[in-house]
N, C-alpha and C positions, 0 to 999 in steps of 0.2 A: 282267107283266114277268119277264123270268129275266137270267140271267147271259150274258155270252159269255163262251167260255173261253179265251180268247186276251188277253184286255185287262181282263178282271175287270166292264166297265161293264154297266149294265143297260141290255137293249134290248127293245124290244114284238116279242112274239112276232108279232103281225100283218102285219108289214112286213118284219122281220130277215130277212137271207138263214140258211138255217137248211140242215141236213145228216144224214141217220141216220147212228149210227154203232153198232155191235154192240146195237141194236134200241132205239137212244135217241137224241130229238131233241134236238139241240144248236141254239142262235141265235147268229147274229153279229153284230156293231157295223156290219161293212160286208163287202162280199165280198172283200177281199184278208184280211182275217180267216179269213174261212172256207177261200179258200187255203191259206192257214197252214196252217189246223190238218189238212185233208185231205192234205197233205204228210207232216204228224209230228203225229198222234191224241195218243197217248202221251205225247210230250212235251206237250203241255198235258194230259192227265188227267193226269199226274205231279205238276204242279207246284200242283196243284189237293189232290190228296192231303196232300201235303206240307204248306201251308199249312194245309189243317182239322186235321193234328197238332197243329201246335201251340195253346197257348192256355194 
């Protein structure tokens, strides 16, 4: 199980619609996720950052 980065849920790598992106596999909840994020990478590795700052 990993993360999507778009929705935060865990999904099975086995079935997720999944994507490389700068030589790293990403999973998604569903493919309009994966949408998303192939629009605007950044914007969710951003928001991804952002959140493991704090704590």
């Amino acid at each position: 199980m990993t993360q999507c980065p778009v929705c935060g849920m865990m999904v099975d790598e086995n079935t997720a619609p999944r994507l490389v992106y700068k030589g790293k596999k990403y999973y998604f909840m569903n493919p309009i996720h994966k949408e998303m994020f192939e629009k605007d990478p950044e914007k969710f590795l951003g928001q991804k950052k952002e959140m493991s700052g704090h704590g």
